[in-house]
N, C-alpha and C positions, 0 to 999 in steps of 0.2 A: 504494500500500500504506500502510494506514494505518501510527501508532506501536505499538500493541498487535499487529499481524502482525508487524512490522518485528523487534520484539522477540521475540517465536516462534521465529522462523523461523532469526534470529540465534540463538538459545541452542539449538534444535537441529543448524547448523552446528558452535558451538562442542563442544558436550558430545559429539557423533558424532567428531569430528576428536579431540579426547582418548582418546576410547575407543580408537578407532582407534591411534591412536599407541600406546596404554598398553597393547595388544595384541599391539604387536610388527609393526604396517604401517609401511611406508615413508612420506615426509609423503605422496607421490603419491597411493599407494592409502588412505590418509586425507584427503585435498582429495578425491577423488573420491564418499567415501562422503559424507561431509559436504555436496557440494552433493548429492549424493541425496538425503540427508534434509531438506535445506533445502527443495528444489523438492517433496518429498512431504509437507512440512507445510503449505507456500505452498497449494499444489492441494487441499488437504484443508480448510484452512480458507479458501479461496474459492472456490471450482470450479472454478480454470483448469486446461484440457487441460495433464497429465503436461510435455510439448514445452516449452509456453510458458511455464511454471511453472518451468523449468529454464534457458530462455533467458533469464527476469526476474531468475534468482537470480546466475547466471553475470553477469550484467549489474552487477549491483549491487557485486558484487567485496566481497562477505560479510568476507574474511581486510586485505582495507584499511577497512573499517569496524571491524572488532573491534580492528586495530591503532592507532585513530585515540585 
């Protein structure tokens, strides 16, 4: 994944898991939206199958990158 998806894909994590929280979800049910939207912007701006777009995102560990 390039720097410019890398980036994406991060600030959709980030801004979904806000919302989420600022909504009144638990952090859970906001980590789970959050890699949702993570793995559906990843698969959208590259064509990876839904699956692996969410196993790549999961993998990357999105919430110790933003915390770094």
């Amino acid at each position: 994944m390039d720097a410019a998806v890398l980036e994406m894909v991060l600030t959709a994590f980030e801004e979904t898991r806000a919302d989420a929280l600022g909504h009144g979800h638990d952090a859970t049910q906001a980590l789970k939206e959050a890699l949702t939207a993570a793995a559906m912007c990843l698969s959208a701006m590259t064509g990876v199958e839904d699956s692996a777009a969410r196993a790549e995102i999961e993998a990357l560990n999105p919430m110790k990158l933003l915390a770094a």
